[in-house]
C-alpha positions as a Markdown table, in Angstrom:
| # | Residue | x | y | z |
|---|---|---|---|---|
| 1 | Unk | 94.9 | -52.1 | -106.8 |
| 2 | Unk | 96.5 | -53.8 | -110.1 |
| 3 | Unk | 95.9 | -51.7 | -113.3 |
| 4 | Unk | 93.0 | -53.0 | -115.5 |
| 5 | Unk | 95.0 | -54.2 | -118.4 |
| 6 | Unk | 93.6 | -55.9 | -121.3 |
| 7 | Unk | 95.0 | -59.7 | -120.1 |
| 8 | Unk | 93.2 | -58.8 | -116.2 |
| 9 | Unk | 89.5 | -57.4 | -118.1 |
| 10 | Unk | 89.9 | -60.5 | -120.9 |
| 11 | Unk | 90.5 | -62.8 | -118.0 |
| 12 | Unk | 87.5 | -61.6 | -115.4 |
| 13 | Unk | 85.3 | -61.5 | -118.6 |
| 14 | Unk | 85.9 | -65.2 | -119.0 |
| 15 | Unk | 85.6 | -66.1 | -115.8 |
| 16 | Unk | 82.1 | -64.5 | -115.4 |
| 17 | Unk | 81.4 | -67.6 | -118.0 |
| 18 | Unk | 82.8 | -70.7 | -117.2 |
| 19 | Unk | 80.5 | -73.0 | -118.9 |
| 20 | Unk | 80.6 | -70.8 | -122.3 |
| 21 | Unk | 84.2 | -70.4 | -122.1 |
| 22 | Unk | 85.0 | -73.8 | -121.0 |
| 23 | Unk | 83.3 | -75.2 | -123.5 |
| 24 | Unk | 84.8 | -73.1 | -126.4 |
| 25 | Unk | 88.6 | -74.2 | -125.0 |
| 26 | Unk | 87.3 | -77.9 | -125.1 |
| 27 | Unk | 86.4 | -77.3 | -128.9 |
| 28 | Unk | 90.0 | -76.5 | -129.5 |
| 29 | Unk | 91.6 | -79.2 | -127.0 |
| 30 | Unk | 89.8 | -81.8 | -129.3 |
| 31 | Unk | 91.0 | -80.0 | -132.9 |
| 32 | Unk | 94.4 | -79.8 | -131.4 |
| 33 | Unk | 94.3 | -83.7 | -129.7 |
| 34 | Unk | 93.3 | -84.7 | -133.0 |
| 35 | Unk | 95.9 | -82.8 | -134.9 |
| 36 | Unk | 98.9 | -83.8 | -132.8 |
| 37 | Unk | 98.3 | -87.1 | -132.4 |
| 38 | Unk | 97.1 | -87.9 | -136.0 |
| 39 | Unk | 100.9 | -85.5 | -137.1 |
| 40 | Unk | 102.8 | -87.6 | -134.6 |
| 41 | Unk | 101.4 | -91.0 | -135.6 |
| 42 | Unk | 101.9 | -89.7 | -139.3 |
| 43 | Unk | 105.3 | -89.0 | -138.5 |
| 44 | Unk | 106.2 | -92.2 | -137.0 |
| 45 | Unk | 105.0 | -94.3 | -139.9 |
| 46 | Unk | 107.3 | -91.9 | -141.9 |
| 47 | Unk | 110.1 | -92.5 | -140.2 |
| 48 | Unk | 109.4 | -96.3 | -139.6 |
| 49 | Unk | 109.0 | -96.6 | -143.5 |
| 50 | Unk | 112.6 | -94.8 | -143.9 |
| 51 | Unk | 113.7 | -97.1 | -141.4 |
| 52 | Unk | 112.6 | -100.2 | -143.5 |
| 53 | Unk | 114.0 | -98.7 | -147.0 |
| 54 | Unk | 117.5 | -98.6 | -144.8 |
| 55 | Unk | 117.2 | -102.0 | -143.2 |
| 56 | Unk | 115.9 | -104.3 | -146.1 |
| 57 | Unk | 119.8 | -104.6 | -147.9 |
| 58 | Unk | 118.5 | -107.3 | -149.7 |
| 59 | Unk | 116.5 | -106.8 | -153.5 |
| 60 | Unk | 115.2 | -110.5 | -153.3 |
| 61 | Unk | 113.6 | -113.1 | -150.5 |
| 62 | Unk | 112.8 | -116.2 | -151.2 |
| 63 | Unk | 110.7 | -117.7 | -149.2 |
| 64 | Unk | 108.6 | -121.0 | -149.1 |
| 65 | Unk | 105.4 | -121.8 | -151.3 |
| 66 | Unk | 102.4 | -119.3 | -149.4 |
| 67 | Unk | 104.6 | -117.6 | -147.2 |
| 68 | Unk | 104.9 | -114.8 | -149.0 |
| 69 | Unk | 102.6 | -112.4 | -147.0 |
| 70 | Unk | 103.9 | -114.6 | -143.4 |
| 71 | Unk | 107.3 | -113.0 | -144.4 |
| 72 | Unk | 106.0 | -109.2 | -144.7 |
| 73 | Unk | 104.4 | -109.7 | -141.7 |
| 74 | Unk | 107.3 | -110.7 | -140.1 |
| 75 | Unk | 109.3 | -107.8 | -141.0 |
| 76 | Unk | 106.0 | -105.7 | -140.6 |
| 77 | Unk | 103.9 | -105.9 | -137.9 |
| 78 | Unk | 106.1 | -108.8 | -135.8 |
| 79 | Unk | 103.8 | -111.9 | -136.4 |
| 80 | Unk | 105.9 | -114.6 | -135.2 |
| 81 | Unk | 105.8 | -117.6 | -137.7 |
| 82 | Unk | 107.6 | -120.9 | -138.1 |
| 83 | Unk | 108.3 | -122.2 | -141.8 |
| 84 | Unk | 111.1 | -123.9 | -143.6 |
| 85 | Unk | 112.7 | -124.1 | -147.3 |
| 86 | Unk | 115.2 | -126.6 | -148.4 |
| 87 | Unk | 119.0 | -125.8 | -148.2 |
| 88 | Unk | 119.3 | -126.8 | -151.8 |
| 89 | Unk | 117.3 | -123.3 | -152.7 |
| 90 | Unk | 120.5 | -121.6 | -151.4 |
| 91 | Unk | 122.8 | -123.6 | -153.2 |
| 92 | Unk | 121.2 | -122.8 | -157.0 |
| 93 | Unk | 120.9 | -119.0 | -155.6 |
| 94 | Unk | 124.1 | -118.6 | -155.1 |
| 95 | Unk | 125.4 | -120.5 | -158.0 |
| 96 | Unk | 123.5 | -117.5 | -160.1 |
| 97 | Unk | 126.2 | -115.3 | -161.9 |
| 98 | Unk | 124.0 | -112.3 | -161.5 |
| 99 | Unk | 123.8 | -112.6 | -157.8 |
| 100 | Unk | 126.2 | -110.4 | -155.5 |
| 101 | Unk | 125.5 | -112.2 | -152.0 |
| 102 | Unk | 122.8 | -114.7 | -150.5 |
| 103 | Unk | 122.7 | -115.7 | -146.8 |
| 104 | Unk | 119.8 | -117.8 | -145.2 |
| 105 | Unk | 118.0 | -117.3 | -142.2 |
| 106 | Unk | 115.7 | -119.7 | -139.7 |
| 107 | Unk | 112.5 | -118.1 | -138.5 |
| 108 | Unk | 111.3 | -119.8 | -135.1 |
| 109 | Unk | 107.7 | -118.6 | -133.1 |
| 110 | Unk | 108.4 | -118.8 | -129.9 |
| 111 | Unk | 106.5 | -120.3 | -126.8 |
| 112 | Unk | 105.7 | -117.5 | -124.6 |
| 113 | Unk | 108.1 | -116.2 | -122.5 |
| 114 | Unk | 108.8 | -114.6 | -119.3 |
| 115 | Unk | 110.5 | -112.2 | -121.8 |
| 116 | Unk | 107.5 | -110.8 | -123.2 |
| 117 | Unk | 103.6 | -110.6 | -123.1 |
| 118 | Unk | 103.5 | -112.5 | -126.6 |
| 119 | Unk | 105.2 | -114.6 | -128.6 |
| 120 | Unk | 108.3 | -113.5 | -130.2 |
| 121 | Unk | 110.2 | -113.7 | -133.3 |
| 122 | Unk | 113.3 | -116.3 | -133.0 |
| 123 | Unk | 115.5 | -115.7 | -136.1 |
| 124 | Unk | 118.5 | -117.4 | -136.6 |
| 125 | Unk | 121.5 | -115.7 | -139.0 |
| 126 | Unk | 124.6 | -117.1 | -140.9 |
| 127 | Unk | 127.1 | -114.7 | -138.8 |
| 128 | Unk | 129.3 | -115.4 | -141.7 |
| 129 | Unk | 127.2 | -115.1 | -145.3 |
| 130 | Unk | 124.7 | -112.2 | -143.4 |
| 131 | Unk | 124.5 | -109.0 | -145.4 |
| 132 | Unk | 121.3 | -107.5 | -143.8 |
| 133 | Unk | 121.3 | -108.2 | -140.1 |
| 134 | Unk | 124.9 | -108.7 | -139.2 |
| 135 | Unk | 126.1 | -104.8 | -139.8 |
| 136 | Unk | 123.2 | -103.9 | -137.6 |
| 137 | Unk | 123.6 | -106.7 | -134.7 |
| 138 | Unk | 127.4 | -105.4 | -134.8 |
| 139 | Unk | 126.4 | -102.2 | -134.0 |
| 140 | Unk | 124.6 | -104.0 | -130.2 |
| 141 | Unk | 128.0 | -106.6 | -130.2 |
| 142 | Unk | 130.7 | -105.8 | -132.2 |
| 143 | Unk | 131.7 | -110.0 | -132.1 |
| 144 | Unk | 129.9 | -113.3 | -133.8 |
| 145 | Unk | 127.2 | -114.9 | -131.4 |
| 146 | Unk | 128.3 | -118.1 | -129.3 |
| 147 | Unk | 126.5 | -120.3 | -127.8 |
| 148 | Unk | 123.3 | -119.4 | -126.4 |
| 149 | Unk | 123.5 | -116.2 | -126.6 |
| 150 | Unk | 121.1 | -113.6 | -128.5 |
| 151 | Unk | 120.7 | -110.2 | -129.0 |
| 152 | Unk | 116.9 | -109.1 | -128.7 |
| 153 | Unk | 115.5 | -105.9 | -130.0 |
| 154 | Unk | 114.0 | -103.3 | -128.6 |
| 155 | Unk | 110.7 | -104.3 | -127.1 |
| 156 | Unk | 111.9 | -107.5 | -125.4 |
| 157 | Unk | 112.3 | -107.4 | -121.7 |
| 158 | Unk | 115.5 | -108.2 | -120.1 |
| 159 | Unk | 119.1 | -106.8 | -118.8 |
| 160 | Unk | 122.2 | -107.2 | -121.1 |
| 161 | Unk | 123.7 | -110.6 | -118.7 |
| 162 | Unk | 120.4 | -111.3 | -117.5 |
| 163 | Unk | 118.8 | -114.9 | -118.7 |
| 164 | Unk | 116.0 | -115.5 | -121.0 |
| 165 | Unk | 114.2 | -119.1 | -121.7 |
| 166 | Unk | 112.9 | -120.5 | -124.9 |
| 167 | Unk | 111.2 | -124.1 | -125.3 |
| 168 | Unk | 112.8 | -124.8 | -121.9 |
| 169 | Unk | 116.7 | -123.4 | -123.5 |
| 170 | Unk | 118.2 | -120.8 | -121.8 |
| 171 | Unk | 119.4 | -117.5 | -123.9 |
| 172 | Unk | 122.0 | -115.0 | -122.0 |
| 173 | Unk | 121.1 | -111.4 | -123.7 |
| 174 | Unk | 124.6 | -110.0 | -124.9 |
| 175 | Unk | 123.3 | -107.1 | -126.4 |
| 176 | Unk | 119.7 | -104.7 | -127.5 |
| 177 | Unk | 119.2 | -103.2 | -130.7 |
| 178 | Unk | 118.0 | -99.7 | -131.8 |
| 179 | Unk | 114.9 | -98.9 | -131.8 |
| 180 | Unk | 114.2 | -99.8 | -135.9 |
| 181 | Unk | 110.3 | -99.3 | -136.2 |
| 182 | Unk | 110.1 | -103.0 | -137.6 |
| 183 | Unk | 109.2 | -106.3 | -136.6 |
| 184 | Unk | 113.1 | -106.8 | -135.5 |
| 185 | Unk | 111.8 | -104.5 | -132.5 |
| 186 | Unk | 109.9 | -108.3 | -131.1 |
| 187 | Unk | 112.4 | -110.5 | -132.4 |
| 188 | Unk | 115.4 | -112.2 | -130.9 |
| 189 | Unk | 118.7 | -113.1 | -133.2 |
| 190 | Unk | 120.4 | -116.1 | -132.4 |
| 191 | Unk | 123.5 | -117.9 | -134.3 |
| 192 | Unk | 122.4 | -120.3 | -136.6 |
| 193 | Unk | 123.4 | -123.4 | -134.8 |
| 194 | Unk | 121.0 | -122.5 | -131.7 |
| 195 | Unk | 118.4 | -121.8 | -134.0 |
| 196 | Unk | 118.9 | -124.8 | -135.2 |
| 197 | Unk | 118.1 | -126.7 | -131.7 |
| 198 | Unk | 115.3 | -124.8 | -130.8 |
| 199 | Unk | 114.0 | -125.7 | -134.4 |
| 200 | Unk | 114.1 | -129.7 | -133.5 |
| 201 | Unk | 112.3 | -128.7 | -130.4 |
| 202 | Unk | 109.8 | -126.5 | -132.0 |
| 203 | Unk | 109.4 | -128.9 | -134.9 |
| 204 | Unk | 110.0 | -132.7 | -134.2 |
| 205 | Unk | 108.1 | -133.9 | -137.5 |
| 206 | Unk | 110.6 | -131.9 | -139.2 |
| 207 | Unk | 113.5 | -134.8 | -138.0 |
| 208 | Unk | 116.6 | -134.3 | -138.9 |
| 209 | Unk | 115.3 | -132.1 | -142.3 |
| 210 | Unk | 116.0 | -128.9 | -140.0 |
| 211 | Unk | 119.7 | -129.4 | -140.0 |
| 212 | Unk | 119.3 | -128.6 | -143.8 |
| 213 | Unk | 116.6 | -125.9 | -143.7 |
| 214 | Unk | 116.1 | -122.2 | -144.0 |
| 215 | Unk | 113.1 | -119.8 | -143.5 |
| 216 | Unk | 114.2 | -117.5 | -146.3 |
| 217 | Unk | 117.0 | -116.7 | -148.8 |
| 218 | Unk | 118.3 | -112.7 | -149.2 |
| 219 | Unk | 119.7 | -111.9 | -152.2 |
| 220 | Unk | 121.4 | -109.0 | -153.3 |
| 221 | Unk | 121.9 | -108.5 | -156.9 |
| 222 | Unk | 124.8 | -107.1 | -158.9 |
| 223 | Unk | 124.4 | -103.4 | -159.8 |
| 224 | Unk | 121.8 | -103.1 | -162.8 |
| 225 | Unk | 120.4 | -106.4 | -162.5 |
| 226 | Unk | 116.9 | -106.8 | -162.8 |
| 227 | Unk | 115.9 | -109.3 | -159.4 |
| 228 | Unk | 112.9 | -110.7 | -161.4 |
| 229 | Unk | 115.7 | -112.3 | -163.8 |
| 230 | Unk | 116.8 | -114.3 | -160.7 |
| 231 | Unk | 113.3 | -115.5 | -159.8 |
| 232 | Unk | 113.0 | -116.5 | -163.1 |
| 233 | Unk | 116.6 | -118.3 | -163.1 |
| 234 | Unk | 115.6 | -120.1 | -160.1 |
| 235 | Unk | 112.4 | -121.6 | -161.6 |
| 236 | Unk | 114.3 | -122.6 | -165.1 |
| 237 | Unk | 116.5 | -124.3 | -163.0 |
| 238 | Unk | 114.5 | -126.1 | -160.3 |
| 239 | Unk | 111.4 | -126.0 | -162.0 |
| 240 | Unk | 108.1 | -126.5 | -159.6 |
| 241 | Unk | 109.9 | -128.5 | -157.3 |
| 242 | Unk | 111.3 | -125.5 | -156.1 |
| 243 | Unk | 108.1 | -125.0 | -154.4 |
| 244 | Unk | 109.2 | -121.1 | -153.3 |
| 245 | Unk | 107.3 | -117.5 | -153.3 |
| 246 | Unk | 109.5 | -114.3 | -154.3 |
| 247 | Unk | 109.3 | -111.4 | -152.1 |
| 248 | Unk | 110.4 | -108.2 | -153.9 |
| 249 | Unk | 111.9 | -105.8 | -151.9 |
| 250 | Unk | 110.7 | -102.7 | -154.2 |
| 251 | Unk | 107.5 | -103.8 | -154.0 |
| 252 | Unk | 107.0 | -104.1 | -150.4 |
| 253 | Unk | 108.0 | -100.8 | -150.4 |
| 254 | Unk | 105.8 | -99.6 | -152.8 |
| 255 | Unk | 102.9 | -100.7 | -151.1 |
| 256 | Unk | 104.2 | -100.1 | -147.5 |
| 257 | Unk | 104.4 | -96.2 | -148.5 |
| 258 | Unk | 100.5 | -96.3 | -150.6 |
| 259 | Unk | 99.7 | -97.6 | -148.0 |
| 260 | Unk | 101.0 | -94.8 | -145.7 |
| 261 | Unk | 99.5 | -92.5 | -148.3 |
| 262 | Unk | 95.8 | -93.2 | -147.5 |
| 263 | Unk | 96.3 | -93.0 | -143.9 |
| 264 | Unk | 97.9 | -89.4 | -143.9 |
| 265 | Unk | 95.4 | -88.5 | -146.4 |
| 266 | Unk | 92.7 | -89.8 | -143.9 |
| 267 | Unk | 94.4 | -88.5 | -140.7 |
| 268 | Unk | 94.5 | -84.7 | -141.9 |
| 269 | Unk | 91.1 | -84.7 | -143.8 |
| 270 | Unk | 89.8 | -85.6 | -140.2 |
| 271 | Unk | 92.1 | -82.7 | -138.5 |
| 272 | Unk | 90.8 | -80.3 | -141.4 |
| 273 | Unk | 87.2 | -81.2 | -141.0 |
| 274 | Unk | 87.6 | -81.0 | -137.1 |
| 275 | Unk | 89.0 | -77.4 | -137.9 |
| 276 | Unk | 86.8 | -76.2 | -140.0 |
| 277 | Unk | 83.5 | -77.2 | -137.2 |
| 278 | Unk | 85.7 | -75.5 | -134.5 |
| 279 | Unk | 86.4 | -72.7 | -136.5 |
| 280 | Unk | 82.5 | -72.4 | -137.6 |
| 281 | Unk | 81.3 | -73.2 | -134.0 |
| 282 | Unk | 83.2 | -70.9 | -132.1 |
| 283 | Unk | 82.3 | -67.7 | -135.2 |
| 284 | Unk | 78.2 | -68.8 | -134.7 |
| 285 | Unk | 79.0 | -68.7 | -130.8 |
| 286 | Unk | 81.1 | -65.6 | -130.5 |
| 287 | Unk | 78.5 | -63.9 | -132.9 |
| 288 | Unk | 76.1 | -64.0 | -130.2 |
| 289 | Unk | 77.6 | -63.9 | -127.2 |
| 290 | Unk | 79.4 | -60.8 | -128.1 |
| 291 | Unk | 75.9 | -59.4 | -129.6 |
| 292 | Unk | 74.2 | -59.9 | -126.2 |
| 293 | Unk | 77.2 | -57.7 | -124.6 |
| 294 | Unk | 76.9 | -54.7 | -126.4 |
| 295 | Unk | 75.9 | -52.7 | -123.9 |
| 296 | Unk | 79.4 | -53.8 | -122.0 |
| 297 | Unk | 81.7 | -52.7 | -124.7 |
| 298 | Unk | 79.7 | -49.1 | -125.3 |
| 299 | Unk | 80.2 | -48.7 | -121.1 |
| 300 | Unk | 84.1 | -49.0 | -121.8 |
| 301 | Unk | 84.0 | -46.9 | -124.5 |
| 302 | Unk | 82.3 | -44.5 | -122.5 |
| 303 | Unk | 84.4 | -44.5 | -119.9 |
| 304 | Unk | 87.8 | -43.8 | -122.2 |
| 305 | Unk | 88.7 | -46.6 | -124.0 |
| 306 | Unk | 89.7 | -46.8 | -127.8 |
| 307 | Unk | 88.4 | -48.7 | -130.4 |
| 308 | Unk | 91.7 | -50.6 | -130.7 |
| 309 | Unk | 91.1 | -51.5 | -127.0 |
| 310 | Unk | 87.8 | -53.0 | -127.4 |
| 311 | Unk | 89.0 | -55.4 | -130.2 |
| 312 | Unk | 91.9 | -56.1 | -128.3 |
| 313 | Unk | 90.3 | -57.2 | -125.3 |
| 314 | Unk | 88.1 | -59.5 | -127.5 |
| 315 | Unk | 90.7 | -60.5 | -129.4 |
| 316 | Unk | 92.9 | -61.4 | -126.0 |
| 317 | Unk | 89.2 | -63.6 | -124.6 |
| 318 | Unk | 89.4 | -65.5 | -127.8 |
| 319 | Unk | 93.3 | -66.0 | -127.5 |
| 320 | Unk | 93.1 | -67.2 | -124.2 |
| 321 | Unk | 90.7 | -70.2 | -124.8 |
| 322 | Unk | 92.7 | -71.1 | -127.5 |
| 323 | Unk | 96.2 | -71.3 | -125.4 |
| 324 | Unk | 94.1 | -73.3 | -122.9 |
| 325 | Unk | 92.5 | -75.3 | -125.5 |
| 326 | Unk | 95.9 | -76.5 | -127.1 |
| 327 | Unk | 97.7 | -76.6 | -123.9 |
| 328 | Unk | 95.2 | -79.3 | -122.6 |
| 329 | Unk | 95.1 | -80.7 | -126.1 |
| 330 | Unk | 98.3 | -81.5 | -127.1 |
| 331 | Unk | 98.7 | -82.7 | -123.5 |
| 332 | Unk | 96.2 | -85.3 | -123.9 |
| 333 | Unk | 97.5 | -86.4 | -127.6 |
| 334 | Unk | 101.1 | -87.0 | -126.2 |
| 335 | Unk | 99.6 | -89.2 | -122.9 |
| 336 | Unk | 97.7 | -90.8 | -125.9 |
| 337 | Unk | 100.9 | -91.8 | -127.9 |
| 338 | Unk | 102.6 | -92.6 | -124.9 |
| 339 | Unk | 100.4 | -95.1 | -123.9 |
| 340 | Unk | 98.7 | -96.7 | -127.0 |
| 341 | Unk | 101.7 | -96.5 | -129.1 |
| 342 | Unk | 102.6 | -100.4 | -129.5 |
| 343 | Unk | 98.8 | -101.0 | -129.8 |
| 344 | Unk | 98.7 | -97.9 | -132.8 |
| 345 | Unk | 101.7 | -99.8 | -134.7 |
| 346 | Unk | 100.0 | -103.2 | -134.6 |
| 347 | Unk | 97.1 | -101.9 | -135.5 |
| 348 | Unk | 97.9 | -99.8 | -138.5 |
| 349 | Unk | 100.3 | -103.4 | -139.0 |
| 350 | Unk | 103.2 | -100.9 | -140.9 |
| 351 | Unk | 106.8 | -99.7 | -139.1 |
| 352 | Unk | 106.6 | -97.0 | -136.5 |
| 353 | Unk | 109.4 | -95.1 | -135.2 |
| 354 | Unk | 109.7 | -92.8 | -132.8 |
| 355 | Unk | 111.0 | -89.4 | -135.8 |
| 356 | Unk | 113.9 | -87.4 | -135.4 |
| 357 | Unk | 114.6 | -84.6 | -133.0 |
| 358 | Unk | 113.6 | -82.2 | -135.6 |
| 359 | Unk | 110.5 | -84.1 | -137.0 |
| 360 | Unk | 109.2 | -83.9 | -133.3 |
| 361 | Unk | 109.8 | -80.3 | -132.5 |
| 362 | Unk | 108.4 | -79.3 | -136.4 |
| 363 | Unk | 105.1 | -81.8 | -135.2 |
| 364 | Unk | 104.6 | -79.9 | -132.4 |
| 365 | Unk | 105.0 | -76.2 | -133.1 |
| 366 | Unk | 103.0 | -76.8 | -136.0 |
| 367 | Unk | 100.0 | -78.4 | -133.7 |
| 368 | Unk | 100.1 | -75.2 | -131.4 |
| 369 | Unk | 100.2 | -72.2 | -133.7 |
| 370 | Unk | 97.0 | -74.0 | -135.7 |
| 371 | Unk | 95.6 | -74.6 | -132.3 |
| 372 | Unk | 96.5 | -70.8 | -130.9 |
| 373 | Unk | 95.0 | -69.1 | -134.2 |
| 374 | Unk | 91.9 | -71.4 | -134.8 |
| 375 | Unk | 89.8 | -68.9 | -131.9 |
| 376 | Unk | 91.2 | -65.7 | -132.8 |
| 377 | Unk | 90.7 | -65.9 | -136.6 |
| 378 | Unk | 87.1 | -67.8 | -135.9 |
| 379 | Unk | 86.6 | -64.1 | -133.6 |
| 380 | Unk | 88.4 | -61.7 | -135.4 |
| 381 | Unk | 85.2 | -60.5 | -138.1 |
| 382 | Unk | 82.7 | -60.0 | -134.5 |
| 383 | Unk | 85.7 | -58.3 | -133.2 |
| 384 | Unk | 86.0 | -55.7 | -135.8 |
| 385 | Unk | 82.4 | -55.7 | -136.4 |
| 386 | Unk | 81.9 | -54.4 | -132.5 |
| 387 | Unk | 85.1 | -52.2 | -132.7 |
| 388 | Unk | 83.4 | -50.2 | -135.7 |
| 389 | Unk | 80.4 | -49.1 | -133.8 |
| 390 | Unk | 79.8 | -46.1 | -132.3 |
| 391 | Unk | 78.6 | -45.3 | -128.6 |
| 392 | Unk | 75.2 | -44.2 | -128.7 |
| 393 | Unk | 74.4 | -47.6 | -131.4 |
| 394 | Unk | 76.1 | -49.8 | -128.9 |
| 395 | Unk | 74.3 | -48.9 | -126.2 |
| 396 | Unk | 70.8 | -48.7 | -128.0 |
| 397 | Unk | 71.8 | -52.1 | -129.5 |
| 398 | Unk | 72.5 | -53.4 | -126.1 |
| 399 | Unk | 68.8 | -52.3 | -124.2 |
């Protein structure tokens, strides 16, 4: 016969009460869930957010009159828009002194596509003015766009070679982008010149007017140069026909991370509150369950075991649930973000990335030690309070 050691007696006790047991371990698989997923999805928005700071290059966007929150979203949450601002913008941009580079780009919605499940995000760059998007395209190509071809990001469909269509225009994919948390993840980048035809497509009203159009300006200013001084050069100089909306890079950012703020805040008040019911549930439970066996733990005492035993063998009960608990937990809160996690980012509408190597393993062992102590500390004052008893109490107490 196998020795009776305190993992075999912890296990058969358990196992006399399924339902009791079963039901403490789903206590912790939700506290752990909820902890892991809500760590994970705060560590995505981390990393998309330090994703954007890199990416943005630019200080300054100018955009169109009102499509100052379109553009956000663009770069955002990936809602695909179609709006256009007058070449001349470009021309008194540049002509600033105080501005380093400028570079336009053509923003196009697309008609859906076999491509993807929902429209996508056409942009069209200046290969040769681009300061943003070109050092990252060049890491997917490392050669100017030709042609019909396009480089698409991350969550488009499609082979490198294989063929994609757009208002009835063929694309040929030449290259995929990283994985950047942003709304580039749905778009497609395109030379200017196709962009260009797809825009007379996508916009006939527009005539000829698209040949000399842009979606927005990015400016980079000279070192210590204010970019509200070149907002306010651009208005002195066109006045209100410049009919534009400023974008301010810092300030996107600024609100991007509050708003990341709040929803950490709220994700690990909800994992704290969750602990502290598990925590309280499981004491009030093992309280009285442990009561009502009195009588059990004064028979092993009887029979030769130590104090120290007893407590361990509770101790090792409460230990168990828990491992089973966060096992099945975590589980769950990974099939979770695997499945919802596009429908999580466009939801909470900020960048989400997948985090570092690091980020990830420090998300997880965190999650399982909080979910492996949460029973054992919740058990530990019954535990001692059984261990201090003597025989003769235990088994009077237990009649």
């Amino acid at each position: 016969m196998l020795p009776l050691s305190t993992r075999r007696i912890a296990s058969a006790n358990l196992a006399q009460k399924p339902f009791r047991s079963l039901s403490l371990a789903l206590v912790v698989a939700i506290f752990a869930f909820m902890l892991f997923a809500g760590s994970m999805i705060s560590a995505n928005l981390q990393s998309g957010i330090s994703s954007l700071s890199a990416r943005m290059g630019a200080d300054l966007l100018v955009v169109p009159q009102g499509s100052g929150k379109k553009m956000e979203s663009v770069l955002l949450r990936a809602e695909p828009s179609t709006f256009y601002i007058d070449e001349s913008v470009l021309d008194v941009v540049k002509d600033i002194p105080t501005v380093a580079q400028a570079s336009g780009q053509l923003f196009i919605s697309s008609l859906d596509a076999q491509c993807c499940t929902v429209k996508v995000q056409l942009i069209g760059i200046d290969q040769s003015t681009d300061f943003v998007v070109e050092p990252w395209l060049r890491k997917a190509v490392d050669r100017p766009l030709t042609g019909n071809e396009v480089i698409v990001g991350d969550y488009i469909f499609g082979e490198i070679g294989s063929e994609i269509t757009f208002y009835n225009q063929k694309f040929t994919i030449v290259g995929r982008l990283e994985p950047s948390g942003m709304g580039f993840d749905s778009s497609v980048f395109m030379s200017m010149e196709a962009a260009r035809r797809i825009a007379h497509i996508a916009s006939p009203d527009m005539g000829n007017k698209v040949d000399k159009a842009y979606s927005s300006i990015l400016v980079r200013v000279k070192p210590g140069v204010d970019p509200i001084s070149i907002s306010d050069e651009v208005l002195d100089r066109m006045g209100l026909k410049a009919n534009v909306n400023f974008v301010f890079a810092s300030n996107m950012m600024s609100d991007t991370s509050a708003k990341l703020q709040n929803i950490v805040t709220v994700m690990y008040s909800a994992a704290a509150g969750v602990w502290l019911v598990a925590a309280l549930v499981m004491f009030v439970v093992f309280f009285f369950a442990f009561n009502e066996r009195q009588k059990e733990f004064a028979t092993l005492r009887a029979l030769g075991a130590t104090k120290s035993k007893v407590i361990s063998i509770v101790m090792t009960e409460s230990f168990l649930m828990s491992l089973a608990g966060t096992v099945v937990g975590m589980f769950f809160g990974w099939l979770f973000l695997e499945v919802f996690s596009v429908s999580i980012a466009k939801a909470i509408g900020l960048p989400y990335l997948s985090p570092a190597s690091g980020a990830f393993w420090g998300t997880v062992v965190t999650s399982a030690v909080a979910g492996l102590v949460t029973c054992p500390l919740a058990t530990l004052p019954t535990a001692w309070r059984i261990g201090r008893k003597d025989i003769y109490t235990s088994l009077r107490e237990g009649e």
